[in-house]
Structures are given as structure tokens and as C-alpha cells.
Backbone as JSON, one array per atom type, in Angstrom:
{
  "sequence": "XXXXXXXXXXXXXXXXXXXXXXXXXXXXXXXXXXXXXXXXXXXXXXXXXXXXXXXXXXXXXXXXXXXXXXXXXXXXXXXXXXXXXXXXXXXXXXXXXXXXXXXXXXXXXXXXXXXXXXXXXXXXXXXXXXXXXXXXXXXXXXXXXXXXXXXXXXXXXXXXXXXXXXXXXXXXXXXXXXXXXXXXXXXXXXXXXXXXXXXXXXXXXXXXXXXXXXXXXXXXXXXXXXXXXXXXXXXXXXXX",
  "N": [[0.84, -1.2, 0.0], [0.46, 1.84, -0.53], [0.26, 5.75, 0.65], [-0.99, 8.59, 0.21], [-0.11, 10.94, -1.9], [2.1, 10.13, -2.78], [3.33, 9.15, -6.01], [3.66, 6.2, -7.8], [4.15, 3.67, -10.24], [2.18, 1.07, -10.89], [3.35, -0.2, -13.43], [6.23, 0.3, -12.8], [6.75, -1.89, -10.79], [7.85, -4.33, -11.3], [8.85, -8.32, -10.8], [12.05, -8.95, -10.95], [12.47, -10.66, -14.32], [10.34, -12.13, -14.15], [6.9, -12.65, -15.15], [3.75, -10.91, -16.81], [1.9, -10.69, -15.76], [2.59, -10.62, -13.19], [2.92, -8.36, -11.07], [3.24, -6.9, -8.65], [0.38, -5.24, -6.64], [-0.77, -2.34, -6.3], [-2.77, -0.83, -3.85], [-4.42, 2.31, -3.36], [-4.37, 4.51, -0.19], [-7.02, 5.93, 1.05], [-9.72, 7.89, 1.71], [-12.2, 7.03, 1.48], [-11.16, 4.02, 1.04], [-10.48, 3.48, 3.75], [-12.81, 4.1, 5.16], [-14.38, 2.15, 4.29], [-13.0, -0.31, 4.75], [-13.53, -0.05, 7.62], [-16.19, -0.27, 7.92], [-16.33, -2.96, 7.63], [-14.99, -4.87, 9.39], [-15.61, -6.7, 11.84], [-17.5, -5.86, 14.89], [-16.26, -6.33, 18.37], [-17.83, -8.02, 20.6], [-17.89, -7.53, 24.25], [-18.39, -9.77, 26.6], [-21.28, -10.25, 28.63], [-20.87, -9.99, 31.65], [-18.91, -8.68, 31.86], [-19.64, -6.26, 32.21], [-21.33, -5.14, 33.61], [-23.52, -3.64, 35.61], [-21.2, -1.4, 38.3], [-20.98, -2.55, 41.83], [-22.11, -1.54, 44.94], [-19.55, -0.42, 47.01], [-18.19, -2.23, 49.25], [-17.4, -2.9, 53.05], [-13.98, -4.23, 53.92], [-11.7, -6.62, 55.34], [-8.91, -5.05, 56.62], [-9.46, -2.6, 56.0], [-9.52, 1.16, 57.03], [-11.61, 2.66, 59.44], [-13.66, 5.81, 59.68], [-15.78, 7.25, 62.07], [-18.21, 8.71, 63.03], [-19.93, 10.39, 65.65], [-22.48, 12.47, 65.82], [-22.24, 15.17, 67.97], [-21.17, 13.86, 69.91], [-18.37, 13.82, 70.86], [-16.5, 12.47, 72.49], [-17.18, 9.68, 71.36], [-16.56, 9.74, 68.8], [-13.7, 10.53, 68.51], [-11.25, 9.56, 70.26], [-9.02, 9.61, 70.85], [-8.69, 12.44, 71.17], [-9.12, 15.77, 69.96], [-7.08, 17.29, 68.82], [-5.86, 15.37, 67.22], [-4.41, 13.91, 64.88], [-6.38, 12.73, 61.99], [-5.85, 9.81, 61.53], [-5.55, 8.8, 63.55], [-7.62, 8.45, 65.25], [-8.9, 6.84, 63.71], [-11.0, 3.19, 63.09], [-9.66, -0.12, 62.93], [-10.99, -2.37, 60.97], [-10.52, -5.6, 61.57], [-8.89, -8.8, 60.81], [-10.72, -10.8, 61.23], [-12.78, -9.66, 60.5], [-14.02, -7.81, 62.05], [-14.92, -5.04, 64.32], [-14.1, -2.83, 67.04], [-16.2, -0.88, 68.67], [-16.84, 1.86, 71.21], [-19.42, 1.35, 73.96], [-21.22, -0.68, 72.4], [-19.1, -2.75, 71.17], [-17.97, -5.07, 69.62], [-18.4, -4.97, 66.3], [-19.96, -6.19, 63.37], [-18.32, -5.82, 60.42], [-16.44, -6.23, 57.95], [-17.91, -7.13, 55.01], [-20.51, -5.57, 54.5], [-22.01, -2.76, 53.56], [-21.4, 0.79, 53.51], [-23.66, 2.22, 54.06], [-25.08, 0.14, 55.32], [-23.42, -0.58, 57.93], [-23.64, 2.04, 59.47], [-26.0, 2.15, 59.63], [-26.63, 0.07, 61.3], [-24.97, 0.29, 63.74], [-26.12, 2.89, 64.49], [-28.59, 2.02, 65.21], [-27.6, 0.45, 67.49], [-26.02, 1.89, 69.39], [-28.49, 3.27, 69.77], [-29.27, 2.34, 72.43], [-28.02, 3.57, 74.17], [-27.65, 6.14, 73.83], [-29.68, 9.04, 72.89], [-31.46, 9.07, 70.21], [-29.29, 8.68, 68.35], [-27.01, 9.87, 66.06], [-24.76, 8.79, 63.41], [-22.26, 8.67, 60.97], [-20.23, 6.93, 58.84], [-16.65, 6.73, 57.12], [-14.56, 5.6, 55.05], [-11.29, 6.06, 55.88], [-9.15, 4.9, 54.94], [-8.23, 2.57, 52.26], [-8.26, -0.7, 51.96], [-9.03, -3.36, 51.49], [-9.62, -4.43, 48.97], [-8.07, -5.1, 46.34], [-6.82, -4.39, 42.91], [-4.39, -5.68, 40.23], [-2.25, -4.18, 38.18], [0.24, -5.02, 35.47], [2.67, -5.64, 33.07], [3.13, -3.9, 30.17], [3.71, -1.39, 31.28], [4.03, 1.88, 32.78], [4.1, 2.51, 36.23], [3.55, -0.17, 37.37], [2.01, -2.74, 39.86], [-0.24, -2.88, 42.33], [-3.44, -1.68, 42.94], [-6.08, 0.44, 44.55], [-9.45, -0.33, 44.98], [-12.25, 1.54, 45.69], [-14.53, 3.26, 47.43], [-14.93, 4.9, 44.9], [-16.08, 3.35, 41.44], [-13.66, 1.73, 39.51], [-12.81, 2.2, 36.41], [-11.24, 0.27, 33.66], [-9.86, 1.21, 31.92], [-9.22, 3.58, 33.54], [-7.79, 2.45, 35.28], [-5.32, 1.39, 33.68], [-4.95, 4.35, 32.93], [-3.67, 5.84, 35.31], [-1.29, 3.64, 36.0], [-0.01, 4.13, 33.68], [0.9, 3.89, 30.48], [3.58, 2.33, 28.24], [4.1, 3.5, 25.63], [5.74, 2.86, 23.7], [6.78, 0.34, 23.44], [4.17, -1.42, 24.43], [1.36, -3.69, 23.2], [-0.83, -2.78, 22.53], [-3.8, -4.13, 21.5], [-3.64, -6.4, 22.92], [-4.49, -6.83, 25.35], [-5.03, -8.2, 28.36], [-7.61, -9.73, 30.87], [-7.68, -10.91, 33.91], [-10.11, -12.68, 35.87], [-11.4, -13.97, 38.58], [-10.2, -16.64, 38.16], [-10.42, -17.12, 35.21], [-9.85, -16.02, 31.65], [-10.11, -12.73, 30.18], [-9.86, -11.16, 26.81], [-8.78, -8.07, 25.82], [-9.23, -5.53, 24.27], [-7.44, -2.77, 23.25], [-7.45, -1.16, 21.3], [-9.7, -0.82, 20.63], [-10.68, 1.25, 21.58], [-11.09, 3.16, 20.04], [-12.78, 3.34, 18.37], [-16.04, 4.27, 17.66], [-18.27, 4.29, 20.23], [-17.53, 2.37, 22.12], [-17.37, -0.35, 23.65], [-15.37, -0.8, 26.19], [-14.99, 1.05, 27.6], [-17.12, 0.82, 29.3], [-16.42, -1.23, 31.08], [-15.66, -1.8, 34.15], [-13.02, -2.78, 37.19], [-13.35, -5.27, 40.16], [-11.87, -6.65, 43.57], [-9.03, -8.22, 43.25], [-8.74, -8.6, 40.75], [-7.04, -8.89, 38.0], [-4.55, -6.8, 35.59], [-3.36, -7.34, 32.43], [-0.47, -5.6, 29.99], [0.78, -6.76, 27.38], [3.93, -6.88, 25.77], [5.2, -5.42, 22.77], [6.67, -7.61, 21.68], [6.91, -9.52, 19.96], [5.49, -8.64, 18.19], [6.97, -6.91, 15.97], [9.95, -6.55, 13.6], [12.54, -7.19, 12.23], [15.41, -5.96, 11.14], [18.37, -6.77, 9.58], [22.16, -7.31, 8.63], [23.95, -6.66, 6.47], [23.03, -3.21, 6.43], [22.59, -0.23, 6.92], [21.47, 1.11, 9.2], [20.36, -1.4, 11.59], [18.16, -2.34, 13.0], [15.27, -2.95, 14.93]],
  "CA": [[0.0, 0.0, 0.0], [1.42, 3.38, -0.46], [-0.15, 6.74, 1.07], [-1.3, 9.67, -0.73], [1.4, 12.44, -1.75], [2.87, 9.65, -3.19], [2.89, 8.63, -6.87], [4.14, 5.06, -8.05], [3.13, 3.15, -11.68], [2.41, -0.24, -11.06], [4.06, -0.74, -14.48], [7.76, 0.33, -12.2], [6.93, -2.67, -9.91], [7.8, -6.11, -11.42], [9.72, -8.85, -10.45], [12.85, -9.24, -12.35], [12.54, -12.03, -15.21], [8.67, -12.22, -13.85], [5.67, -12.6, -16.45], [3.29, -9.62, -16.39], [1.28, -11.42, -14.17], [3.3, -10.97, -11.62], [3.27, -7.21, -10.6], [2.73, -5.66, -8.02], [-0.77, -4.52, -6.99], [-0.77, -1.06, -5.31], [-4.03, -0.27, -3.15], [-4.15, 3.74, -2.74], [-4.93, 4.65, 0.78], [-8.0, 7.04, 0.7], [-10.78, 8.04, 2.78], [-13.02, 5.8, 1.19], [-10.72, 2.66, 1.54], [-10.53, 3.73, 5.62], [-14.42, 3.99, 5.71], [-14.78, 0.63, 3.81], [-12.46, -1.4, 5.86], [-14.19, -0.04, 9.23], [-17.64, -0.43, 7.45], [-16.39, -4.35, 7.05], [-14.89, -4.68, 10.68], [-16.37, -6.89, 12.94], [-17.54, -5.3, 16.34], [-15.95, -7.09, 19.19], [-18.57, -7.96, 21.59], [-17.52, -7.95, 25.62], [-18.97, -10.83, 27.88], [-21.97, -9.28, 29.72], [-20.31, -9.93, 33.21], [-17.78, -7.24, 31.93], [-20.32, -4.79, 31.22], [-22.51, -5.48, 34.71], [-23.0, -2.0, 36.79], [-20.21, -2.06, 39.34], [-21.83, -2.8, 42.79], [-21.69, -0.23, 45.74], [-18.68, -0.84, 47.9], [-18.44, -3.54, 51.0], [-16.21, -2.57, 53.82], [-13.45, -5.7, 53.94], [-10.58, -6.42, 56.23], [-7.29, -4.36, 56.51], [-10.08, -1.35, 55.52], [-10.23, 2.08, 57.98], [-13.39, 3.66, 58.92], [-13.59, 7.05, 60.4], [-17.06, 6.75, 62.5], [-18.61, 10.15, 63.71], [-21.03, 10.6, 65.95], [-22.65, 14.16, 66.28], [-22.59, 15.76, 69.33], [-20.32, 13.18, 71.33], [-16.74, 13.76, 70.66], [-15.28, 11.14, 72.98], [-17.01, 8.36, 70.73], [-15.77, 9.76, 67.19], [-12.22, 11.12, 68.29], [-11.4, 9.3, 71.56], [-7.53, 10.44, 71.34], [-8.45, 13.65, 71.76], [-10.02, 16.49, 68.83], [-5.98, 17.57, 68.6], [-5.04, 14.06, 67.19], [-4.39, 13.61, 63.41], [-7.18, 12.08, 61.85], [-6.08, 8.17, 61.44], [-4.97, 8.1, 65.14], [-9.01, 7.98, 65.12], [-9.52, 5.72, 62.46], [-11.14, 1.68, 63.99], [-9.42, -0.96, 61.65], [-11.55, -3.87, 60.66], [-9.45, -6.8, 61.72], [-8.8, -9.95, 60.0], [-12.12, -11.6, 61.64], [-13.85, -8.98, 59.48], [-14.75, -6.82, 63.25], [-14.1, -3.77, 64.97], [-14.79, -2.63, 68.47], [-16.32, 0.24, 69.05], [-17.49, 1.95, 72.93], [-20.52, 0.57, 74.51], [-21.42, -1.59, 71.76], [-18.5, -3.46, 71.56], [-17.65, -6.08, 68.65], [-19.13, -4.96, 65.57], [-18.98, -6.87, 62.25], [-17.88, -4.82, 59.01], [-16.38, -6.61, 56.45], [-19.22, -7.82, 53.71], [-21.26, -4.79, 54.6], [-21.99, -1.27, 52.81], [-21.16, 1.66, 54.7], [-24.71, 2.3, 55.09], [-25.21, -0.62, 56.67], [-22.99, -0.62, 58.58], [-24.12, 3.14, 59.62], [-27.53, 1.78, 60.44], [-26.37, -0.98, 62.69], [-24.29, 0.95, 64.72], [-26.85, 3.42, 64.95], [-29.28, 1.31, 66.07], [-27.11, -0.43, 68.75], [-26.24, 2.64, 70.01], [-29.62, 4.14, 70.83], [-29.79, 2.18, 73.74], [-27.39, 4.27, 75.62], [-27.52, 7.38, 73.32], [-31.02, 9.06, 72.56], [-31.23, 9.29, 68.55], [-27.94, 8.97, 67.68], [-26.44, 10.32, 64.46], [-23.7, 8.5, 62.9], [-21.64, 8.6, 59.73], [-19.34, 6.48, 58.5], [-16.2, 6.87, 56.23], [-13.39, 4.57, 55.03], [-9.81, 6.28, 55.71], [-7.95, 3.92, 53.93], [-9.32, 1.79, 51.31], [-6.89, -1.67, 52.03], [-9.15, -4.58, 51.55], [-9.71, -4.64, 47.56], [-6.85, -4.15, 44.87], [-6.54, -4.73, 41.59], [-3.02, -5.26, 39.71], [-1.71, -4.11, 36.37], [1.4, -5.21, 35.19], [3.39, -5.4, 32.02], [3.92, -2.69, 29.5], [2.84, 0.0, 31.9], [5.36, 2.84, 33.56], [3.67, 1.98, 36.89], [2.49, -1.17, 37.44], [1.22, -3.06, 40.85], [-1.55, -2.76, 43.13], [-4.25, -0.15, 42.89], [-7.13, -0.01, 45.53], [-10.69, -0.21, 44.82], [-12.54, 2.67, 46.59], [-16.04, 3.32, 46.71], [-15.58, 5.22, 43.32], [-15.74, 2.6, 40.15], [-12.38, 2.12, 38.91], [-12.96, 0.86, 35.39], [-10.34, -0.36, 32.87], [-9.11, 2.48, 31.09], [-8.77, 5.0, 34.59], [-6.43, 1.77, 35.92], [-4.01, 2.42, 32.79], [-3.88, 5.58, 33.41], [-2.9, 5.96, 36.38], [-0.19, 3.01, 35.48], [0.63, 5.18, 32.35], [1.11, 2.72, 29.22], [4.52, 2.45, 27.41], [3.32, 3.29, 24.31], [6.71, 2.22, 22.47], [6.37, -1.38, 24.07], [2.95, -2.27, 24.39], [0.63, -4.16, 22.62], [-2.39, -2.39, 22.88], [-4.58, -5.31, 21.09], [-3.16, -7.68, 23.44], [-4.71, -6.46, 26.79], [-6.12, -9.25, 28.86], [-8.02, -9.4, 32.34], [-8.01, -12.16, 34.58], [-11.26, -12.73, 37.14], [-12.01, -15.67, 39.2], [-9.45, -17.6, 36.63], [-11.09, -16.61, 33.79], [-8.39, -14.74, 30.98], [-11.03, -11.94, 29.39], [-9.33, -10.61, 26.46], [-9.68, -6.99, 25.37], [-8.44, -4.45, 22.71], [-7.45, -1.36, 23.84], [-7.38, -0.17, 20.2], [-11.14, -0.72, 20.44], [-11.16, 2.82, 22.5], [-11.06, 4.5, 19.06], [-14.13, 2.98, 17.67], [-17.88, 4.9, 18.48], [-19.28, 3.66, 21.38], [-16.63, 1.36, 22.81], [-17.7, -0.88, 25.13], [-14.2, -0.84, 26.6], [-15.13, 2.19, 28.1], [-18.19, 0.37, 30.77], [-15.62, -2.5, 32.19], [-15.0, -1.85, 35.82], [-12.59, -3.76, 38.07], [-13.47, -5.68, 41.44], [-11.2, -7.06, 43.75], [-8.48, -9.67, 43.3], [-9.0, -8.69, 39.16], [-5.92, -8.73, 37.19], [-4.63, -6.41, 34.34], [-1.86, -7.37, 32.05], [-0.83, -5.53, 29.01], [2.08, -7.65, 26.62], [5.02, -6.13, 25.24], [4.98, -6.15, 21.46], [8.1, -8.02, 21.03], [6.36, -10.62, 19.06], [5.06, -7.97, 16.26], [8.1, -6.67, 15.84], [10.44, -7.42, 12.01], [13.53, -6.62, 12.32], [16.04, -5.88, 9.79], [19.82, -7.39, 10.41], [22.58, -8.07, 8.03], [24.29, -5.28, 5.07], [22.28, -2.44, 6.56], [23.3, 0.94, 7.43], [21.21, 0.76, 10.58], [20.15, -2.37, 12.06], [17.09, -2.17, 14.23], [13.99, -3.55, 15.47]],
  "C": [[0.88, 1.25, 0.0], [0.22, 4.63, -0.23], [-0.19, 7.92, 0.03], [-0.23, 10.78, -0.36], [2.42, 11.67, -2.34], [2.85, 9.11, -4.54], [4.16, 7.19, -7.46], [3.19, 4.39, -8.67], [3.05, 1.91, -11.19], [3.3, -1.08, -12.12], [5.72, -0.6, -13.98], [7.82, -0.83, -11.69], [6.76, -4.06, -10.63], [8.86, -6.68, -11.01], [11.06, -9.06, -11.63], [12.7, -10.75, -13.0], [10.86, -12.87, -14.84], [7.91, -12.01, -15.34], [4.88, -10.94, -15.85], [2.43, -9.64, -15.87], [1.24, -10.97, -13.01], [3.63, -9.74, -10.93], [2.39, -6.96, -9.15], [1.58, -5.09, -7.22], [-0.8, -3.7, -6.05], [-2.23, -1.1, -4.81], [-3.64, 1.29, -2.78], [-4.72, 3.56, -1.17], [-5.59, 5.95, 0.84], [-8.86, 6.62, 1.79], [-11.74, 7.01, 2.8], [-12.71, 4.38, 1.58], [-10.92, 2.46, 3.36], [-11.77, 3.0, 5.5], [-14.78, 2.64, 5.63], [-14.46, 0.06, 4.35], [-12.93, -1.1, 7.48], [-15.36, -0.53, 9.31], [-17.25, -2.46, 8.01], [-16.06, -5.23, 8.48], [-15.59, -4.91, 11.27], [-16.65, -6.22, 14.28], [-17.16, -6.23, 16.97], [-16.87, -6.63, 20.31], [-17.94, -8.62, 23.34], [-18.85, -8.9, 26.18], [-19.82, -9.9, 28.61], [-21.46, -8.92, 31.22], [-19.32, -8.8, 33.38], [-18.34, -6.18, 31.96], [-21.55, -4.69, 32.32], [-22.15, -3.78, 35.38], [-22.44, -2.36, 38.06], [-21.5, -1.63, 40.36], [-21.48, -1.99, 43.82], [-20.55, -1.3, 46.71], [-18.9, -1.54, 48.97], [-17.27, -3.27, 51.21], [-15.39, -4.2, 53.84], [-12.45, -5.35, 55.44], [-9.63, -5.31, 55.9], [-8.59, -2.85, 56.43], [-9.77, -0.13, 57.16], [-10.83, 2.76, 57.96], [-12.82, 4.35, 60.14], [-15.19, 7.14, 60.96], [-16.88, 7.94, 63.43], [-20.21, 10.14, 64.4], [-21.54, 11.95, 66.48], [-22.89, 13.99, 67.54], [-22.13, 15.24, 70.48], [-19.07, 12.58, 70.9], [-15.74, 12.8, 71.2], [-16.1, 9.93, 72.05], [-16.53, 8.62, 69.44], [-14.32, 10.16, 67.38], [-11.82, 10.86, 69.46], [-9.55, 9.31, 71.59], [-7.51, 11.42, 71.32], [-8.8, 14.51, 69.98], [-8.24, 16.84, 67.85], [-5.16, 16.33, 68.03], [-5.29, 14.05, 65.67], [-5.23, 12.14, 63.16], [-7.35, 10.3, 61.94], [-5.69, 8.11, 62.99], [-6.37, 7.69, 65.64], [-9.1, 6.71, 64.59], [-9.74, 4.31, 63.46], [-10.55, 0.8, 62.04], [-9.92, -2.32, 61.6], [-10.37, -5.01, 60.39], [-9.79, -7.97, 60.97], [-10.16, -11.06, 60.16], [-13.41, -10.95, 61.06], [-14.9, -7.91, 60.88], [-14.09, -5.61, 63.43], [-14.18, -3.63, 66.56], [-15.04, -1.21, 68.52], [-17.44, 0.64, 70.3], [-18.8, 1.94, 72.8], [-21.13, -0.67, 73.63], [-20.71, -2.87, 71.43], [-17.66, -4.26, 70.04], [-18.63, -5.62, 67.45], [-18.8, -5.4, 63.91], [-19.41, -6.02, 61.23], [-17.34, -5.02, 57.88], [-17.58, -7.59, 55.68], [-20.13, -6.46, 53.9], [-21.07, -3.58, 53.68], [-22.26, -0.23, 54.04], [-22.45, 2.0, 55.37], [-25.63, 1.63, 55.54], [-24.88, -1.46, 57.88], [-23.6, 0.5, 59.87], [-25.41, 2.6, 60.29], [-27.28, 0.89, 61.75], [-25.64, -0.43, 63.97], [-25.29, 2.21, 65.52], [-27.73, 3.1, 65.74], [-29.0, 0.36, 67.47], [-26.99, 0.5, 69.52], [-27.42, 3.59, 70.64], [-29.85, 3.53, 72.0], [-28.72, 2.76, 75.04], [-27.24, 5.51, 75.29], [-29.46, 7.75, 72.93], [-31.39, 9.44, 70.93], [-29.73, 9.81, 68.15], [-27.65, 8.84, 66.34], [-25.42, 10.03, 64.32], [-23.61, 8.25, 61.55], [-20.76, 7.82, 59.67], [-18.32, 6.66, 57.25], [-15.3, 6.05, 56.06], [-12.15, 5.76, 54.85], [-8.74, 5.95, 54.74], [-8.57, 2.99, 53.6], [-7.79, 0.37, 51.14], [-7.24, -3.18, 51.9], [-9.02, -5.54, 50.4], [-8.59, -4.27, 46.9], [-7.15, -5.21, 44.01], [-4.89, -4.82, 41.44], [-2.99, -5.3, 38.33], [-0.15, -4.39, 36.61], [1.5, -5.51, 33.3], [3.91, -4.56, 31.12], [3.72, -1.45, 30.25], [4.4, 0.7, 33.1], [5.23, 2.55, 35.11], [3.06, 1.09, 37.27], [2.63, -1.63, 39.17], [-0.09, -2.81, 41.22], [-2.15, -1.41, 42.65], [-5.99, -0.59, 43.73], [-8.38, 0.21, 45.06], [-11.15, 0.61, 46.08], [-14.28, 2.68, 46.19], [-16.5, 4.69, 45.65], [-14.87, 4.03, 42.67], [-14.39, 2.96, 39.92], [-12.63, 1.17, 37.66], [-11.17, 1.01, 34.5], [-9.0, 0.56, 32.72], [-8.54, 3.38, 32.22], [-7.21, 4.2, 35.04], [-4.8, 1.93, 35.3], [-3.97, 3.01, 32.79], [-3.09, 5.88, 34.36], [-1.64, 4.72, 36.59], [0.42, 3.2, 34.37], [1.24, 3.58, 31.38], [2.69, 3.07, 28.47], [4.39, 2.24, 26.05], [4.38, 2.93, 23.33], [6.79, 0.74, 22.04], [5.73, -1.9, 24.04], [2.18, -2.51, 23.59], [-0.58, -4.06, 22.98], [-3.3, -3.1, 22.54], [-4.61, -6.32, 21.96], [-3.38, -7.5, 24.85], [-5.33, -7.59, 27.59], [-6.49, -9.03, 30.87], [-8.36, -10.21, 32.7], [-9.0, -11.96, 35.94], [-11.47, -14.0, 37.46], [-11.09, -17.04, 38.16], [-9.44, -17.59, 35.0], [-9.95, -15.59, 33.33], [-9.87, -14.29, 29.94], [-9.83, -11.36, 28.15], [-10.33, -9.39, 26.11], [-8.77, -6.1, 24.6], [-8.67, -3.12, 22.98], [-7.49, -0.05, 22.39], [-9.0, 0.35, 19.85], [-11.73, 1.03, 20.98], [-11.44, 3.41, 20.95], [-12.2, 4.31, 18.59], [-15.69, 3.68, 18.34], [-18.49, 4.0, 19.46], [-18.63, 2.5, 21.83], [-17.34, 0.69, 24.1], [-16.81, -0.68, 26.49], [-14.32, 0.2, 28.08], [-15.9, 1.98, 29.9], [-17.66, -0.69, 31.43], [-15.12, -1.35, 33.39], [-14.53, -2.91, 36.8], [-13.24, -4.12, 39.44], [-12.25, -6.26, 41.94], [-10.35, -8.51, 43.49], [-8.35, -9.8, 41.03], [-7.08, -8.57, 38.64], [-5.63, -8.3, 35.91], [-3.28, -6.61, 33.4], [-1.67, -7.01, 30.49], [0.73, -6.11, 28.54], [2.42, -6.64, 25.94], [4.79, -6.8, 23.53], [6.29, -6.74, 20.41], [7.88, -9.23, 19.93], [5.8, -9.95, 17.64], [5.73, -7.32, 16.01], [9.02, -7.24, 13.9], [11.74, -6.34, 12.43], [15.02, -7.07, 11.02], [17.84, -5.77, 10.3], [20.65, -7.18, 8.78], [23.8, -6.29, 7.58], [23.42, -3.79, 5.08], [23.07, -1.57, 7.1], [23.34, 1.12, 9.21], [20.2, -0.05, 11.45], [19.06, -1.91, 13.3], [15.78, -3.32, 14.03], [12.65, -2.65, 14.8]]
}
């Protein structure tokens, strides 16, 4: 194929000692050819499970919640109002509890903050008279995701109760766009290898776009050392 701005006869291009058969056949590259080969272009359809609306957050282990109760300062800040905020923070322990005063043992991982919020509320009215509590997570430490491979940052990245879908995770692990094989993206869940095509972003209405991770998901994008041609030998300059 040769690009426009460029002119070349098909009648220049034969093989030497070739029949006339045997030339050549240029395809121009034009607007039209584009349109046609996108027109022809299967859509790649994602797995519904990729494309499910992410689910509101559940507090887990390792997580910290910041737990306020109006109007009674020794149960939301019980080191004192002068104490940097995580010296507050209760950390849901490995048994998936916490403890917090008069109530005691309260369980928090599998739950949503607001119901967690309710339960606590409701335990506490029997020594408080309509008590008002909020809950917040501090530190978000129970869920991660990981990206790895062509990416400038790769490891862990925490699920928070905002969606983290696909595309935000590479960013914030920034893509090596000299290296990677953007076609070649895949996402592992529950064992399952999803593939997905990051070239698909360019296309109208990408699905690509409505995948959001959960915990324990895995993102890995491959180096494109495999589509690669490299040119060796009687050359000026030898590369990849």
C-alpha cells in the first residue's frame, strides 16, 4: 500500500525475469478505503459480566473507617479532637470486626457503609437518645486490583467506593506506548483470561469504556516483542 502524496506506476513494480502477471498490486490509501475497511470490521462484543454495573462498595478487612457521631466527641475522636485524623480511624481486623465503645464487637467486612451506619446506629440508641452516625473509610486496604506489564507503573491499585474501570487503571499506570501491545490487553477474574483491545477505545461507542474492576482482578498488558520485524545483516542501521 502506499499513502497519498505519493505517486508510483504499477508498471515500475515487477519482479525481475517475472511474467506480467506478476506485478505488483498497489491499493491507494484514501478516505473511502478507511471507511470501507471499518464499514467491514467486525464489532468485538464484551462478555456481559464485563459490562454489569459495578456494585456499591463492601467494607473488607485491613479497611479504615472514620465513625462520627454528632454531638459526642469522645465516641468519634477518643484520642483527643488535637489528634491527626487516622490516630481515630477503627481498623476492621482480620475476623472482618471492629470494636467500638458501649457496643462493643461490631462486624464490618461484607457490609456497605450504610449498613454498617444503620447498625451501629441502632445499637447505640440504647445508651444514646437518637444517635447520628456517619461512616467513612480512611484507607481503602481490603480490595486491589493489579496491572502489570507494558505500563510505567504497574502493581496494586485499591478499589474505593468510586468505580475504577479499565481504562482510569491504565492511566494511572501510564502505558509504554513504544512497548505495548495495545490489542493484546487481557483481564483475569475468578481464573477466567477476558481478552480486550485497547485499540477498540477509538471505535464509536466502545464498550471498553463500561468495564469496571473488582477485587483480586488482574490487568496485564504484553510487550509487542512478538510484532516486531527486524532488519539485520548489510544495513546501514540495524534495528527492530
Amino acid at each position: 500500500m502506499f499513502s497519498p502524496g505519493q505517486y508510483l506506476s504499477t508498471s515500475d513494480i515487477t519482479r525481475q525475469g517475472a511474467s506480467e502477471s506478476s506485478r505488483v498490486e498497489l491499493i491507494p490509501i484514501t478516505p473511502k478505503l478507511i471507511s470501507t475497511t471499518r464499514a467491514t470490521q467486525k464489532r468485538e462484543s464484551l462478555p456481559a459480566e464485563l459490562l454489569a454495573t459495578p456494585a456499591e462498595y463492601r467494607i473488607g478487612n485491613n479497611d479504615v473507617l472514620y465513625i462520627t457521631v454528632w454531638d459526642h466527641p469522645e465516641l468519634t475522636a477518643p484520642s483527643g479532637a488535637q489528634q491527626q485524623i487516622d490516630a481515630n480511624g477503627r481498623l476492621v481486623r482480620a475476623d472482618g470486626t471492629l470494636y467500638y465503645p458501649f457496643i462493643k464487637e461490631v462486624q464490618a467486612a461484607g457490609r456497605t457503609i450504610q449498613q454498617l451506619r444503620a447498625d451501629i446506629e441502632q445499637r447505640l440508641s440504647a445508651f444514646i437518645a437518637e444517635p447520628q452516625v456517619d461512616v467513612a473509610v480512611l484507607r481503602f486496604a481490603s480490595q486491589k486490583v493489579v496491572v502489570t506489564g507494558a505500563v510505567t507503573k504497574g502493581g496494586p491499585q485499591a478499589i474505593s467506593t468510586n468505580p475504577l474501570s479499565v481504562v482510569e487503571a491504565l492511566g494511572s499506570a501510564g502505558i509504554d506506548t513504544n512497548n505495548a501491545d495495545l490489542s493484546g490487553l487481557t483481564l483475569t477474574r475468578n481464573g477466567r483470561v477476558y481478552p480486550l483491545n485497547l485499540d477498540s477505545l477509538n471505535q464509536q461507542d466502545s464498550e471498553l469504556q463500561g468495564v469496571y474492576l473488582k477485587g483480586g482482578d488482574q490487568l496485564y498488558l504484553p510487550y509487542n516483542d512478538n510484532k516486531r520485524i527486524y532488519v539485520m545483516g548489510e544495513v546501514n542501521q540495524p534495528r527492530a
